[in-house]
C-alpha positions in Angstrom: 62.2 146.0 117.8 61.9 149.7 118.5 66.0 149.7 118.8 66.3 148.7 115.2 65.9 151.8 112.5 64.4 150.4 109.7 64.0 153.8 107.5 63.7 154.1 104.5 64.8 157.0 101.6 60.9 157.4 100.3 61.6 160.2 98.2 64.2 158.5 96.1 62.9 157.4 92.6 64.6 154.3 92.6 63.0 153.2 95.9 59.6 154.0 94.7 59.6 153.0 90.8 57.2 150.6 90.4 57.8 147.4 88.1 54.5 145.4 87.7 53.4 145.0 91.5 56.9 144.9 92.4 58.7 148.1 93.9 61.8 148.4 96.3 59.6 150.5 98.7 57.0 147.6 98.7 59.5 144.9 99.3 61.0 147.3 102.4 57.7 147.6 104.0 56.8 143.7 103.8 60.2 143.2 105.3 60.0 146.0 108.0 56.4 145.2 109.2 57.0 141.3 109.6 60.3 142.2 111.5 58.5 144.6 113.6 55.5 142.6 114.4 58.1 139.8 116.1 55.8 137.2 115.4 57.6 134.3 114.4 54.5 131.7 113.8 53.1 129.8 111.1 50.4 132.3 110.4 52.7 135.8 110.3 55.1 133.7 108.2 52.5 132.4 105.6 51.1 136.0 105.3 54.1 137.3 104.8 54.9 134.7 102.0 51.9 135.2 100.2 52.3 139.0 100.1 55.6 138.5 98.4 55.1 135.5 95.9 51.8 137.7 94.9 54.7 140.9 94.3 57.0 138.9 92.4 56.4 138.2 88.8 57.3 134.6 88.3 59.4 133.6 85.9 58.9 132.5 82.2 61.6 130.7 80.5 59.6 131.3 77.3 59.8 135.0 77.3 62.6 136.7 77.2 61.3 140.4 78.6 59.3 138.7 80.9 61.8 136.4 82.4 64.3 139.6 82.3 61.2 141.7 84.5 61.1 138.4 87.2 65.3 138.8 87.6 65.2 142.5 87.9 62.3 141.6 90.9 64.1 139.1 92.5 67.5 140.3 92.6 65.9 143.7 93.8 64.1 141.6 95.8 67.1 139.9 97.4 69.3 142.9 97.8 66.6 144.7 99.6 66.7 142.3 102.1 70.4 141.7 102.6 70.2 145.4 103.1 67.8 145.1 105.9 70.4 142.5 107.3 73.4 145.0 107.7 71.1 146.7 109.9 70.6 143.8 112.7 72.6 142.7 115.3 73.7 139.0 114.8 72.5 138.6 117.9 68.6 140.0 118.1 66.0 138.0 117.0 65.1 139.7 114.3 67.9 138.0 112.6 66.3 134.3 113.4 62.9 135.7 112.2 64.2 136.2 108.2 66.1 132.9 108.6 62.3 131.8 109.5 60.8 133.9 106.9 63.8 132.3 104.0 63.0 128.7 104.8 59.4 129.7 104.0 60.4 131.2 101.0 62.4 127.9 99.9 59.0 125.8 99.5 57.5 129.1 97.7 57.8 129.3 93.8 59.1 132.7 94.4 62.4 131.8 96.3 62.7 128.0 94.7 62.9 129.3 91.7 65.7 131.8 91.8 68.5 130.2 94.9 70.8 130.7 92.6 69.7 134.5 92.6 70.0 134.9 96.1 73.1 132.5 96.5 75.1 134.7 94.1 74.1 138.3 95.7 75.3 136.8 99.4 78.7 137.3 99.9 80.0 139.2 102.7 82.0 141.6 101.6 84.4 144.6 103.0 81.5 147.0 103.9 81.5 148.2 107.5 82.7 146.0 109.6 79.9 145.9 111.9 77.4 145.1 108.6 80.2 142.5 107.5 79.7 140.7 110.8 76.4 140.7 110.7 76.4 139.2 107.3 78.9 136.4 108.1 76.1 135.5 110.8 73.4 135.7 108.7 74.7 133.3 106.1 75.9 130.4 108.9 72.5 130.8 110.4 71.3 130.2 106.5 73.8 127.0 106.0 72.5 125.8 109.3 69.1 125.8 108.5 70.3 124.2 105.5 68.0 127.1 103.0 71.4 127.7 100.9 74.3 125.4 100.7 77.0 127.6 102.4 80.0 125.2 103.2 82.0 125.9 100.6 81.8 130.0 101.3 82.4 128.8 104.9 85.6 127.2 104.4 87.1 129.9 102.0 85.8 132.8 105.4 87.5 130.4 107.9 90.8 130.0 105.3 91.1 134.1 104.8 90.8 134.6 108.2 92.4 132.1 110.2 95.3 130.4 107.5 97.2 133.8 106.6 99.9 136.0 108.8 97.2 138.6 110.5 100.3 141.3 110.2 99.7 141.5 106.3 95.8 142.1 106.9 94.4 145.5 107.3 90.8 143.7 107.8 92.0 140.6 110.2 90.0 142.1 113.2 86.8 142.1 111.1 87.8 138.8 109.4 88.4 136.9 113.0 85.1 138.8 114.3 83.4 137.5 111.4 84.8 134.0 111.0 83.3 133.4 115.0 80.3 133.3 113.5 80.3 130.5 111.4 81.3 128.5 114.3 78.3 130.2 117.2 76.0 129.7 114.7 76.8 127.0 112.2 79.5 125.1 114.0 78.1 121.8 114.1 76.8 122.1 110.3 80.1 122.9 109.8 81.9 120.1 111.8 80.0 117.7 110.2 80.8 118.6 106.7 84.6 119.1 107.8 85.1 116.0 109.7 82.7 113.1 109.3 80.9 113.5 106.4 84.1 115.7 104.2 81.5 117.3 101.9 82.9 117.7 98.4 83.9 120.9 97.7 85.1 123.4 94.9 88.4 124.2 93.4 88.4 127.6 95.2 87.7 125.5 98.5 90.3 123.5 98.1 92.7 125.8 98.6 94.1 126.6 101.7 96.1 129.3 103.1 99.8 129.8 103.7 100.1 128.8 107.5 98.0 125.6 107.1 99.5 122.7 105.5 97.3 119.7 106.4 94.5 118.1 104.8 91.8 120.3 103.1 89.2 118.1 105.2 88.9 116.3 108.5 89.7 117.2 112.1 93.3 118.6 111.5 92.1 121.5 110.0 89.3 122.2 112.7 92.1 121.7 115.5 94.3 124.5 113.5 91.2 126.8 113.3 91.0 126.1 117.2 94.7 127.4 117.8 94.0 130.4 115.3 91.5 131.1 117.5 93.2 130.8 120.4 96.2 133.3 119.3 93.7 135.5 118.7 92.5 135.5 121.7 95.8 136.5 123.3 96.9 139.1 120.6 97.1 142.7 121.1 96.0 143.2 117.4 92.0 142.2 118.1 89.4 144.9 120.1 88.0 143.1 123.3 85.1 142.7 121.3 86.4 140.4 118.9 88.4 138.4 122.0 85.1 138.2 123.6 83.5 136.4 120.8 86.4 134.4 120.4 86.4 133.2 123.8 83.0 132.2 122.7 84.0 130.1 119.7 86.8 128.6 121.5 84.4 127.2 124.0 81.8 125.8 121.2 84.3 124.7 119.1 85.9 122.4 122.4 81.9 121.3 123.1 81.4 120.0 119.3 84.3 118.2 119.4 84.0 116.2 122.6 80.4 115.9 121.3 81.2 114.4 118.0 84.5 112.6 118.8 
């Protein structure tokens, strides 16, 4: 875990004000030290839980400055580790080993009673491309596990990148990069919800883009993704980074298919 810099600002004030037990230095070192350790088993993970449950105030419906203290905790709380997720390789452990740590969480009062905290704060968004991808990974790895319901972001990640003329798109190499991963690490959640169960989904998810024309659910639209891909793959426009891990997708997405077909 040595390759993975995990520092920290400890002289800024708003990393070390304290709020009850809580503080956004305290949050980072619970984070770091279970990432560092690499233990993955039921004991590091149950330590780890009980260290943050016991600094998060829990919430109090019947208060209005207390419940306002719990948000300001848990959304800190959150953001602290979404942070910590720009800085790991979708592909290290590390990244497996919060998805661990999260499903924990989910049977904890601390987590279970503020999703809708941690839904809202997770959306990938244009930061680096490097932090967006990890992001995008982090989230199907998330919907996988099935710790947040993600299908619905899914569809409107795979629609932006893979349903619209790339030309127009400053981003579309980060958008195609980032799309791949909904598929290497999500794509048979994914598959299922798109084809044989066709999980109800919002009005924003219904849409779709401009090049795509067939139904909003079923195997169409995963065969259209598949060709997206595979343009992509031959296009001048994407680094050999991004064709790599489309090669990658291409051959999952063919796997799931004659898997599920």
């Amino acid at each position: 875990m040595a390759n993975i810099d995990f520092s920290i600002d400890e002289t800024d004030p708003d990393v070390t004000a304290a709020c009850g037990n809580f503080s956004v230095l305290k949050a980072h070192r619970t984070l770091q030290e279970y990432l560092e350790a690499c233990e993955d088993t039921p004991g590091a993970l149950l330590c780890t839980v009980a260290r943050i449950d016991l600094m998060l105030s829990p919430h109090n419906k019947e208060s209005r400055e207390k419940e306002a203290k719990a948000e300001y905790e848990h959304r800190m709380f959150y953001q602290k580790l979404l942070d910590l997720v720009c800085k790991i390789p979708y592909s290290h452990p590390a990244q497996a080993h919060l998805v661990s740590l999260l499903g924990q969480l989910s049977k904890s009062r601390s987590l279970n009673s503020h999703k809708e905290c941690f839904v809202f704060s997770y959306h990938p968004d244009s930061q680096t491309e490097e932090a967006y991808i990890r992001q995008c990974a982090f989230m199907a790895r998330l919907s996988s596990a099935g710790i947040i319901q993600g299908f619905h972001t899914s569809l409107r990640n795979l629609r932006t990148s893979l349903e619209f003329d790339w030309s127009k798109d400053d981003h579309h190499n980060m958008r195609v990069a980032g799309s791949t991963m909904w598929i290497l690490f999500a794509g048979q959640f994914l598959f299922q919800n798109m084809v044989h169960s066709r999980a109800c989904v919002d009005e924003v998810s219904l849409e779709l883009g401009e090049l795509y024309t067939g139904p909003v659910m079923g195997l169409d639209r995963w065969c259209f993704w598949r060709k997206a891909f595979d343009s992509a793959r031959e296009c001048t426009q994407f680094s050999d980074d991004t064709k790599a891990l489309v090669g990658k997708t291409i051959d999952l997405m063919d796997a799931i298919e004659r898997a599920n077909t």
